[in-house]
TIKOL-736187 format. One record per residue (C-alpha): residue number from 1; residue in three letters; y negated, x negated, z negated. Coordinates in steps of 0.001 Angstrom, whole numbers. Layout:
{pt NUM,'ALA',{Y,X,Z}}
...
//
This chain:
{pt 1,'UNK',{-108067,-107761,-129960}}
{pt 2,'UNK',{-107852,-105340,-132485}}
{pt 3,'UNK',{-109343,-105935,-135865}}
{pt 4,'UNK',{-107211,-103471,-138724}}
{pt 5,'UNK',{-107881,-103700,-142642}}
{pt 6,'UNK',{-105287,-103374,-145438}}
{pt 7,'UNK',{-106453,-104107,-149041}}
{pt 8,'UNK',{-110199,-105588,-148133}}
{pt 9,'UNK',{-108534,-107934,-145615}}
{pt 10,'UNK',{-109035,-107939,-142093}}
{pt 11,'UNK',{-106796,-108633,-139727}}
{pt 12,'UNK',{-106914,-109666,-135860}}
{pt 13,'UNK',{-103803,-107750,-133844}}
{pt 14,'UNK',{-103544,-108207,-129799}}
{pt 15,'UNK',{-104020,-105051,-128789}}
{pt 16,'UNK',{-102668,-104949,-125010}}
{pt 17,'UNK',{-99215,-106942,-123592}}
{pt 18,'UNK',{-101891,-109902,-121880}}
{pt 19,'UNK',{-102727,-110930,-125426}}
{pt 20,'UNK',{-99739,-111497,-127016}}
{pt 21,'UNK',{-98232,-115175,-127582}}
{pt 22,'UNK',{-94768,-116009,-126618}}
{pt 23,'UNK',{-93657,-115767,-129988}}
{pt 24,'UNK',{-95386,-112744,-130360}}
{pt 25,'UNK',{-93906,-111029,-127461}}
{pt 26,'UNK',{-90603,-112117,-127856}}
{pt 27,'UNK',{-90301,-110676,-131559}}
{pt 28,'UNK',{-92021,-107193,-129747}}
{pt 29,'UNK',{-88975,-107305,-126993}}
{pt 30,'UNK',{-86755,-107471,-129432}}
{pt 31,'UNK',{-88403,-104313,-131259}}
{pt 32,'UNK',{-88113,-102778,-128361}}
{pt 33,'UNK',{-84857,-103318,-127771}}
{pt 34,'UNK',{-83448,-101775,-131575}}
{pt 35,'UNK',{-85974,-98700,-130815}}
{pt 36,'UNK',{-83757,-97835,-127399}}
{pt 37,'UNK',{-80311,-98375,-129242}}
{pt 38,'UNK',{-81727,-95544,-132335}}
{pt 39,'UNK',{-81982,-98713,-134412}}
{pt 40,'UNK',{-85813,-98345,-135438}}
{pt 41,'UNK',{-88068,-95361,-134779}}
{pt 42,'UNK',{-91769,-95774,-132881}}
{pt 43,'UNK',{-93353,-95813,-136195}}
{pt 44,'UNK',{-90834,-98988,-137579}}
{pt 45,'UNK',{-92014,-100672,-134781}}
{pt 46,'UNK',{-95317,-100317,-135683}}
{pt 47,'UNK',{-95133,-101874,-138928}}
{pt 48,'UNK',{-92536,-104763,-138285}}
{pt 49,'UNK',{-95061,-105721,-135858}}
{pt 50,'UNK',{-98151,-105319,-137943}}
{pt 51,'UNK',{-96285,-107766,-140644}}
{pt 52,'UNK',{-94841,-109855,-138193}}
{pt 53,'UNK',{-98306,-110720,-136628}}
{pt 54,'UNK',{-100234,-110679,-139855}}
{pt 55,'UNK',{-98064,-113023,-141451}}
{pt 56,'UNK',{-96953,-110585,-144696}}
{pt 57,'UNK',{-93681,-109544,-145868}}
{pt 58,'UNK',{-92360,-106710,-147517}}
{pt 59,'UNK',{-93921,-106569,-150976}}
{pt 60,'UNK',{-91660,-105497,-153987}}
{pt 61,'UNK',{-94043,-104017,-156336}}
{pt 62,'UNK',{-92857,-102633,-159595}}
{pt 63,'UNK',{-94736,-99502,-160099}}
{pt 64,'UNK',{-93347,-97223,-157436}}
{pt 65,'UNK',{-96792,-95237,-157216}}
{pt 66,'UNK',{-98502,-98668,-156040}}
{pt 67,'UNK',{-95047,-99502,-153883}}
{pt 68,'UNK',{-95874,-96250,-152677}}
{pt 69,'UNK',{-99420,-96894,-151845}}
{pt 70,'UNK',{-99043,-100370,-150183}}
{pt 71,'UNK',{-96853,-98594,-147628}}
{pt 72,'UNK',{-98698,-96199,-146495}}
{pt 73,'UNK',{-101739,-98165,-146359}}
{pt 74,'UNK',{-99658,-100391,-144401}}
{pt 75,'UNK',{-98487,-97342,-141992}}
{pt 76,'UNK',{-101826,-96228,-141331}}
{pt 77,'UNK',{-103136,-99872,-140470}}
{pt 78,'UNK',{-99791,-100103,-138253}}
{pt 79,'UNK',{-100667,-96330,-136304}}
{pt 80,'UNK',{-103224,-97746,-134958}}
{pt 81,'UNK',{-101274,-100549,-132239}}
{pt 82,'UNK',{-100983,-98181,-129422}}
{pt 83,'UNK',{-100553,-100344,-126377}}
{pt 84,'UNK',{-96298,-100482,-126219}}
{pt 85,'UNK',{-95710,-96958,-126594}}
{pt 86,'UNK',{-96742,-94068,-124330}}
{pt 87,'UNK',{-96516,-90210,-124595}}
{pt 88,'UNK',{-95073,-88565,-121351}}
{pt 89,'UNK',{-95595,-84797,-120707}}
{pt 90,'UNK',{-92643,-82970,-119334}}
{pt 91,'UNK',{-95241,-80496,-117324}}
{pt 92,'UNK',{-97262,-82991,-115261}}
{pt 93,'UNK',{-99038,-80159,-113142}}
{pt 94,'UNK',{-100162,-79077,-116339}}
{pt 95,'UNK',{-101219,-82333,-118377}}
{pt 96,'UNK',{-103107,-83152,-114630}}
{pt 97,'UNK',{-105292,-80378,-115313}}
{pt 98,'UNK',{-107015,-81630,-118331}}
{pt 99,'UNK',{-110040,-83440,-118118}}
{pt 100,'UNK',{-109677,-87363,-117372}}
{pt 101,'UNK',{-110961,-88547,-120330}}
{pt 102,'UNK',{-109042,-86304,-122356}}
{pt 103,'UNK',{-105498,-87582,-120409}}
{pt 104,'UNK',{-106081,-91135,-121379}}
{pt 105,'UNK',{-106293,-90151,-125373}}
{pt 106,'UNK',{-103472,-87902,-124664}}
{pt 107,'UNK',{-101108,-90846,-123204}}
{pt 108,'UNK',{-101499,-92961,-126186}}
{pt 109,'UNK',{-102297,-90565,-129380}}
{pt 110,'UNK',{-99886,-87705,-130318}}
{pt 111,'UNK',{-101683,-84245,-130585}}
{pt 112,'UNK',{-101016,-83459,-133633}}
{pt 113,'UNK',{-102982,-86286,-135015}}
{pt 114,'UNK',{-106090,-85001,-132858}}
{pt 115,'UNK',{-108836,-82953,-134213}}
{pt 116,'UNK',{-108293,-79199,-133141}}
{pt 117,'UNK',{-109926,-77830,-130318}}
{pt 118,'UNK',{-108853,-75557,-127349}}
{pt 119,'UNK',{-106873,-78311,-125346}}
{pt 120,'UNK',{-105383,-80129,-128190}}
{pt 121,'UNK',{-103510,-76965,-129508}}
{pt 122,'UNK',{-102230,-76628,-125366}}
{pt 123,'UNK',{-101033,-79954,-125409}}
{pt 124,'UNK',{-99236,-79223,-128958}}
{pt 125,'UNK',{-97358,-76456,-127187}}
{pt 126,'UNK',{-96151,-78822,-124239}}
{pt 127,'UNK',{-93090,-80496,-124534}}
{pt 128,'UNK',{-93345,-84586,-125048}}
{pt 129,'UNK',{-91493,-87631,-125400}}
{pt 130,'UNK',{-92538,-90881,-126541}}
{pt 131,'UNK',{-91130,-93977,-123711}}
{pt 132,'UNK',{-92411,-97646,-124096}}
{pt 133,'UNK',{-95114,-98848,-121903}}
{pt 134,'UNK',{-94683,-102039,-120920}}
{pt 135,'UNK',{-96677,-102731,-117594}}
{pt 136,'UNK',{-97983,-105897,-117517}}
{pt 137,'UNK',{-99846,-108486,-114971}}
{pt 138,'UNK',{-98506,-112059,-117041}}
{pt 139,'UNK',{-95259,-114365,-117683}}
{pt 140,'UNK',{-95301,-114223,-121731}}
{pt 141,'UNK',{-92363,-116257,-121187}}
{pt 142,'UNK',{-94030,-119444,-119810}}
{pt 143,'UNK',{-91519,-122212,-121658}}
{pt 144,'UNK',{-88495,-122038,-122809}}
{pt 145,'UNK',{-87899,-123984,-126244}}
{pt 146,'UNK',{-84578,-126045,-125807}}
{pt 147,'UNK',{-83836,-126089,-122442}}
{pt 148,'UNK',{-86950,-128137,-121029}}
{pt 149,'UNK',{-85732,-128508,-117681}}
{pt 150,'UNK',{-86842,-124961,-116829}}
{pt 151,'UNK',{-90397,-124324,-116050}}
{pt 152,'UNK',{-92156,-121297,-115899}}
{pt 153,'UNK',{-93484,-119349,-113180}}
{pt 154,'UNK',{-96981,-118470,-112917}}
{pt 155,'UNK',{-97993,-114770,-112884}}
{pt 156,'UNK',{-101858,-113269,-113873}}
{pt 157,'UNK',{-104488,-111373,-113335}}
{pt 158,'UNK',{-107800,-112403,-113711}}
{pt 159,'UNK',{-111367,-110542,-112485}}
{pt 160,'UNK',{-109362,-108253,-110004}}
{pt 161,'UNK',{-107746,-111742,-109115}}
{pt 162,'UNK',{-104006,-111602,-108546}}
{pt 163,'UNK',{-102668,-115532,-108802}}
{pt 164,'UNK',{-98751,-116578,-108898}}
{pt 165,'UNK',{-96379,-119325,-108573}}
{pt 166,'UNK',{-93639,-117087,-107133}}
{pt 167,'UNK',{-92208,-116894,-103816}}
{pt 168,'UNK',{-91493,-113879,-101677}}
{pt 169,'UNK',{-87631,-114550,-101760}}
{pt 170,'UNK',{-87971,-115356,-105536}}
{pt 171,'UNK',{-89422,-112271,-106072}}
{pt 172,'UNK',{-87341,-110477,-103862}}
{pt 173,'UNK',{-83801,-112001,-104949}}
{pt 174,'UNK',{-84771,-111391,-108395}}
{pt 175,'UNK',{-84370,-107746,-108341}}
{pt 176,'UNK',{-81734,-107990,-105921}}
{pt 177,'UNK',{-79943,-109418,-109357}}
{pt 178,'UNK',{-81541,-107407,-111542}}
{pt 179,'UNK',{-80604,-103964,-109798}}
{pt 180,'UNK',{-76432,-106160,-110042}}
{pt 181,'UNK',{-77909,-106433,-114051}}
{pt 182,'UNK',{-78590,-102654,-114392}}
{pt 183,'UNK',{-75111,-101663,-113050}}
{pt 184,'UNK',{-72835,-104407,-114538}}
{pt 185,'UNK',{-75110,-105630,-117393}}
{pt 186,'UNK',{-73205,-108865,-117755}}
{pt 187,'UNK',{-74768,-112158,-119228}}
{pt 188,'UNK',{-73940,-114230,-116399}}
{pt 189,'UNK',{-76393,-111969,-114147}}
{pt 190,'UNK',{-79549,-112687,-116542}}
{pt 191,'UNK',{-78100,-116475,-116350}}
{pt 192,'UNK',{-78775,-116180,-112845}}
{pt 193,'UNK',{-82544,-114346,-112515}}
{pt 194,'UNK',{-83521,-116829,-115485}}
{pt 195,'UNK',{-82211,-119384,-112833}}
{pt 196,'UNK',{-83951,-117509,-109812}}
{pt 197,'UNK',{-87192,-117014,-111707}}
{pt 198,'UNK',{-87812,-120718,-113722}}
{pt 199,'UNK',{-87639,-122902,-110960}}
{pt 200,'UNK',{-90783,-124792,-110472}}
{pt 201,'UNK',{-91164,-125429,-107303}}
{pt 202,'UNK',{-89071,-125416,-103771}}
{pt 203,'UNK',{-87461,-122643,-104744}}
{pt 204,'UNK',{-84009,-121924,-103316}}
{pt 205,'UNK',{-81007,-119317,-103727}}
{pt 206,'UNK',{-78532,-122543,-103621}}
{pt 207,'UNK',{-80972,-124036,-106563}}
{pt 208,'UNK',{-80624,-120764,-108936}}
{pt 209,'UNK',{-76377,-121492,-108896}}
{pt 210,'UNK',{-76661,-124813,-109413}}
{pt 211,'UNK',{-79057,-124272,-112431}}
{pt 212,'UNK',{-76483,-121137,-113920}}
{pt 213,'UNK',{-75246,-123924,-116677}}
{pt 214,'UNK',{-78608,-124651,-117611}}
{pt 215,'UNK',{-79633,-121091,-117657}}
{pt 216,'UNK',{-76799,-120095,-120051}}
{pt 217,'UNK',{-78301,-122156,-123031}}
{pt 218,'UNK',{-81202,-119964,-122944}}
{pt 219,'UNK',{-80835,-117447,-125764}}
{pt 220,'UNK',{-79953,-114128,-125234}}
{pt 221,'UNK',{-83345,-112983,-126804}}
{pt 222,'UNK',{-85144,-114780,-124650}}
{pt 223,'UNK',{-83529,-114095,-121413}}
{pt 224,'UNK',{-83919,-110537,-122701}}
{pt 225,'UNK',{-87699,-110356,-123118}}
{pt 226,'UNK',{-87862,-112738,-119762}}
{pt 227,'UNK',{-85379,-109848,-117687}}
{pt 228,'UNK',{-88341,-107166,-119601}}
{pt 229,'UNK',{-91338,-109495,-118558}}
{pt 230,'UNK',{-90017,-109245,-114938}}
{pt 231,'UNK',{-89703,-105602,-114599}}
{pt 232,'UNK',{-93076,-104884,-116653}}
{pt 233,'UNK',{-94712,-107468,-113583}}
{pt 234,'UNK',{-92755,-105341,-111263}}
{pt 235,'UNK',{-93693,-102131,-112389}}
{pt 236,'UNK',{-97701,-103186,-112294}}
{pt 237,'UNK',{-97517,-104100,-108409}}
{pt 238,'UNK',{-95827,-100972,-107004}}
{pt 239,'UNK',{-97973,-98809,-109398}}
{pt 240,'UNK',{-101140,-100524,-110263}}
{pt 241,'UNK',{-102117,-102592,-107315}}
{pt 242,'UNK',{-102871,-101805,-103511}}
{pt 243,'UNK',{-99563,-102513,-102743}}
{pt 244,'UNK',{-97733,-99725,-104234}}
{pt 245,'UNK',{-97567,-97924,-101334}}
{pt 246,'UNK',{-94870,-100629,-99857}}
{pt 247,'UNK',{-92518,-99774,-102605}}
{pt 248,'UNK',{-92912,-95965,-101646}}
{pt 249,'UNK',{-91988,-93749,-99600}}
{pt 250,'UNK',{-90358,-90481,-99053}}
{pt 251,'UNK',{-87043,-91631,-98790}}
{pt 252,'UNK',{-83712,-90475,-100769}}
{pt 253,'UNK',{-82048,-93813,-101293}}
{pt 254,'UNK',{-82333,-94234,-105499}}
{pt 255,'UNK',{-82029,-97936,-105260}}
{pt 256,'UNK',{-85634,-97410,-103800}}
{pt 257,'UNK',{-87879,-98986,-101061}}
{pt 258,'UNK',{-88155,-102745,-102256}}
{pt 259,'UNK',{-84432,-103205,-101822}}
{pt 260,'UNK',{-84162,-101644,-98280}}
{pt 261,'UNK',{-87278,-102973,-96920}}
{pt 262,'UNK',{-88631,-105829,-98261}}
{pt 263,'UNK',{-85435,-108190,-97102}}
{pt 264,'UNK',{-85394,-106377,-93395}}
{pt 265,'UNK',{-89314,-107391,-93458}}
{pt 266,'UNK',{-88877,-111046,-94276}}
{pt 267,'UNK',{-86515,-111615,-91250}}
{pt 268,'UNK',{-88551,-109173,-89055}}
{pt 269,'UNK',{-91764,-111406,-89857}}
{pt 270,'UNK',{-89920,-114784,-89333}}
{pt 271,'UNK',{-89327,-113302,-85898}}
{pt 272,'UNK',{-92860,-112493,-85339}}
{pt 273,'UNK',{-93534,-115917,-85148}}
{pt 274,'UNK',{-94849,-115831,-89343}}
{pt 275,'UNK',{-92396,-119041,-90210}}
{pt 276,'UNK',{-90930,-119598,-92858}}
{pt 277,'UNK',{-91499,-116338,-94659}}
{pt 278,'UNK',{-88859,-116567,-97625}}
{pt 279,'UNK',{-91224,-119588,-98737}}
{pt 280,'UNK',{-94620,-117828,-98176}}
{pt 281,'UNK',{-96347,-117373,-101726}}
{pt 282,'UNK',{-95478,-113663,-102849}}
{pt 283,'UNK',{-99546,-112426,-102963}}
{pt 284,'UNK',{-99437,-113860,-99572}}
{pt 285,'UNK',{-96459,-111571,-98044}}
{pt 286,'UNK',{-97420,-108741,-99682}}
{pt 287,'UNK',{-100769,-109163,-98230}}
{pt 288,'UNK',{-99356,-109892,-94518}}
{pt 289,'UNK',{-96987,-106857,-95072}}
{pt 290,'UNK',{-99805,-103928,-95803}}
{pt 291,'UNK',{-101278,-105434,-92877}}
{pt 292,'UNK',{-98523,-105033,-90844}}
{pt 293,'UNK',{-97816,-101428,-92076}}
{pt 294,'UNK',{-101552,-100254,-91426}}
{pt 295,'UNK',{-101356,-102428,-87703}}
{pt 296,'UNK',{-98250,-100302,-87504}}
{pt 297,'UNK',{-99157,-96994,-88257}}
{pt 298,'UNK',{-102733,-97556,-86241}}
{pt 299,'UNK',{-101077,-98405,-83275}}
{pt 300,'UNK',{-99085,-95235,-83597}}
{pt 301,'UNK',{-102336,-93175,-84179}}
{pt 302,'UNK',{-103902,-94327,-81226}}
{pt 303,'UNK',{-100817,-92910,-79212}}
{pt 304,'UNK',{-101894,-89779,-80326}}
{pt 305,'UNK',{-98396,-89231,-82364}}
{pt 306,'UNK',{-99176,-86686,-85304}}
{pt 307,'UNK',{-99646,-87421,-89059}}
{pt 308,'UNK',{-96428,-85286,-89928}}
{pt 309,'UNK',{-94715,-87607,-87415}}
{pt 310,'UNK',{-95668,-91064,-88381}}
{pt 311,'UNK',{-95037,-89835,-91855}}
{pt 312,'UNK',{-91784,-88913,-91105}}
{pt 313,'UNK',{-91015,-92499,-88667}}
{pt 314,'UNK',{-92686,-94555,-91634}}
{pt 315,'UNK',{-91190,-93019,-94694}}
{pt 316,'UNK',{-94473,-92644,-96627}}
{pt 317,'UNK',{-95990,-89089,-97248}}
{pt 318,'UNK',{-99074,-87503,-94546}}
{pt 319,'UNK',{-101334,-88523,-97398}}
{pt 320,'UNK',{-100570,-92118,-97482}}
{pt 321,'UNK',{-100858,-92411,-93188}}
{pt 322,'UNK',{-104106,-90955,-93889}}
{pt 323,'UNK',{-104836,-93855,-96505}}
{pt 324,'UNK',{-104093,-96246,-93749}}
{pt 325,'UNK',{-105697,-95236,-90223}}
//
């Protein structure tokens, strides 16, 4: 948490995605979502936010010079929520070459706001751009008011401890829909991951259509910042965890590896004797399909077949095999 002051008061903010409530999270989304149409700037964010979660309102104040004084006090208080905004350097060989430390108050602090020293007026010269960040180990979605009947799934991360209610076919058919989402964007396909994603338990492709009706009484805000909760969860484990390197590789296809791989590997490991894979808790199948990769790649090793070569039969870079063996 966060602790900001504005006029002697102090006030407690969440200060990272894990902390906010549901009906913090789903105001944020919605943020979010005017900020990519042009509607609100990065700053506007910042403040509806700091009001929203502190409980205040715009004040009307007659004198203009204290109008004048209450916003900006309120600006400054609001600069200081970093977490749902990055800055992105267009150079990355370059940024890489600054110190660590240095990086990390780079991604979330603009230079210009830095004190000046040698590397702060480099970075001032590099080209920028602000995106949000929104990588995430939680479902800040975990009821939905009105429509009961659909229960959330469980997704978090606790001591280095990754724990979820989701299945490896949930998972799996859930960007299957999304990537339909991204090309169509049609309400009926969010209907249909909110139906994929909130069913309890003995989950089931034939289940998610039969649930579309219920689905479509969610509102569209909600199935919004449920479709954003889902990517930002996607996003952490195929860049944050030790399975990224199943959703990489060096191959050209932009729908990406997850989509060409992961529904090849849940038939391919039924066949392996496995069982019912498609039901196997997601944590679970990721975990049985590194281990398959690094059996695989071993095995190929020990036939003496060369780095460039199992690279190139694998689709993952010489670097990764060497991660591996």
């Amino acid at each position: 948490m966060l602790t900001l002051c504005l006029k002697d008061k102090e006030y407690k903010f969440p200060n990272a995605w894990e902390e906010l409530t549901q009906e913090q999270y789903i105001y944020l989304t919605g943020l979010l979502r005017q900020y990519h149409q042009g509607i609100l700037n990065a700053g506007d964010v910042r403040v509806h936010y700091f009001l929203f979660v502190a409980g205040l309102k715009p004040r009307r104040i007659r004198r203009a010079e204290r109008e004048q004084l209450y916003s900006e006090n309120v600006y400054m208080a609001a600069s200081e929520i970093k977490f749902f905004f990055k800055w992105v350097y267009q150079n990355k060989k370059s940024f890489a070459n600054f110190p660590k430390e240095f990086r990390e108050q780079l991604t979330y602090t603009d230079p210009e706001d830095l004190s000046e020293t040698l590397n702060v007026r480099v970075a001032r010269k590099m080209k920028r751009h602000m995106e949000v960040d929104a990588v995430f180990a939680r479902n800040l979605v975990p009821t939905i008011p009105g429509v009961k009947a659909m229960k959330g799934y469980r997704f978090i991360l606790e001591h280095d401890f990754l724990d979820t209610s989701l299945t490896a076919a949930q998972y799996v058919d859930a960007y299957s829909v999304f990537e339909t989402w991204a090309d169509e964007n049609e309400t009926k396909t969010l209907d249909l991951m909110c139906a994929i994603l909130y069913q309890e338990k003995d989950y089931s492709s034939e289940n998610a259509y039969k649930r579309l009706e219920l689905a479509g009484r969610i509102p569209m805000e909600i199935k919004q910042a449920i479709l954003m909760n889902y990517m930002a969860i996607h996003i952490f484990l195929s860049q944050k965890t030790k399975y990224a390197i199943l959703f990489s590789g060096t191959g050209t296809d932009k729908k990406g590896k997850i989509t060409l791989g992961f529904h090849d590997s849940i038939y391919s490991l039924i066949k392996a004797g496995y069982g019912d894979v498609e039901k196997m808790n997601l944590v679970k199948f990721l975990d049985l399909m590194l281990k398959e990769l690094k059996d695989s790649v071993k095995v190929l090793h020990d036939n003496e077949m060369s780095l460039q070569d199992i690279a190139a039969k694998s689709k993952l870079t010489v670097q990764q095999v060497k991660s591996l063996i």
